[in-house]
Structures are given as C-alpha cells and as structure tokens.
C-alpha positions in Angstrom: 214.5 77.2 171.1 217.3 79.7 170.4 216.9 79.2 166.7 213.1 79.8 166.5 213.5 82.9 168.6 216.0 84.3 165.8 213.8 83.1 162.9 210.6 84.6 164.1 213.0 88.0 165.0 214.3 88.1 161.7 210.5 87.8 160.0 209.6 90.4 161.7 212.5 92.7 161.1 212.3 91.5 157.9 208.7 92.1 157.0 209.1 95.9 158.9 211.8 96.8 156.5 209.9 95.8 153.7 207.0 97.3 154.2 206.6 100.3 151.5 207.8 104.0 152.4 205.0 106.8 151.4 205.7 110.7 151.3 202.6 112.8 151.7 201.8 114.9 148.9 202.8 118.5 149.3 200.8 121.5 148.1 203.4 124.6 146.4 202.6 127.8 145.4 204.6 129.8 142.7 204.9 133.1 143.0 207.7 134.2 141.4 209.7 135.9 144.6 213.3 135.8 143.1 212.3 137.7 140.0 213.3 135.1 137.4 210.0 133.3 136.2 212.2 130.1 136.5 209.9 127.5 137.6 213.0 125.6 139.2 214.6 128.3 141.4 213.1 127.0 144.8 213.1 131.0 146.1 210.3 131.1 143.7 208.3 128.6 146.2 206.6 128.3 148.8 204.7 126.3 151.6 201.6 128.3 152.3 198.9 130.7 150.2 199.9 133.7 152.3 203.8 132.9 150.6 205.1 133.5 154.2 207.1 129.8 154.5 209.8 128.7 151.8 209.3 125.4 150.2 212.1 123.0 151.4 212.1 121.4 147.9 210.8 121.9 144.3 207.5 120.3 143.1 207.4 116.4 142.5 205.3 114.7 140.7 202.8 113.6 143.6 202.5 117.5 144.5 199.9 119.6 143.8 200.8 123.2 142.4 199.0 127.0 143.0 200.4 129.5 140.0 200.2 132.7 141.2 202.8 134.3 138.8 204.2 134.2 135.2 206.8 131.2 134.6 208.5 131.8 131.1 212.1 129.4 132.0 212.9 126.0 133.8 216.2 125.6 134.1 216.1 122.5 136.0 214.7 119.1 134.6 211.4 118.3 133.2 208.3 119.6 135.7 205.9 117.1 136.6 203.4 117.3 139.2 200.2 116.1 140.2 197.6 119.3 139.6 198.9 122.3 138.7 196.1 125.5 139.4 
C-alpha cells in the first residue's frame, strides 16, 4: 500500500512541476529620462503612462511598448517586442 501511496505522490508532484510557467505581458513606456535615446538603458523606462514607476526590466518580446521619445542607439542586444506604439 506504501508503494501506491508514493507512486500516486510522485505523479502528482510530477505532473505540478511540469505544468508550463507563463509571465504576463508587461506594458513599457519610453521616454527617454536618462538623456541618452538608448533604447536599452532601463532609466529610460518605465511602468506607467504618467512615467512615475521605473520599469524593473527592459522590454521582452511578449511586451507591449508606448514611444513617447526619440531613440537614436541600442546598446544592448537586438529589441524585440510584441507592439511597439
């Protein structure tokens, strides 16, 4: 009985682990607030319209994008993101 306690544990430990991982979608807005029209400066991003909350991290692809300022360098790796506007 033991052994068909562990076996049904470990499916079920098992299946939890596999189950996919999703991040929601963030939405960024550029606005240029370090001066350097580098899209990948993160002080140049932020959280909220009203640019009031820093971004924690750079656009990802599954993030959608509000340019509010010029952006003439990236100094990081290629930019890809879901919508830029």
């Amino acid at each position: 009985m033991k052994s068909i306690k562990n076996l049904i544990l470990f499916f079920i430990f098992g299946f939890l682990f596999l189950m996919p991982v999703s991040a929601d979608a963030a939405t960024l807005y550029y606005s240029n607030g370090a001066g350097d029209l580098d899209w990948a400066n993160l002080d140049n991003w932020w959280s909220d319209s009203g640019l009031t909350v820093q971004a924690l991290a750079l656009p990802t692809a599954g993030d959608d994008t509000y340019i509010q300022a010029s952006i003439d360098v990236n100094s990081g790796g290629p930019a890809t993101v879901n919508n830029i506007y």
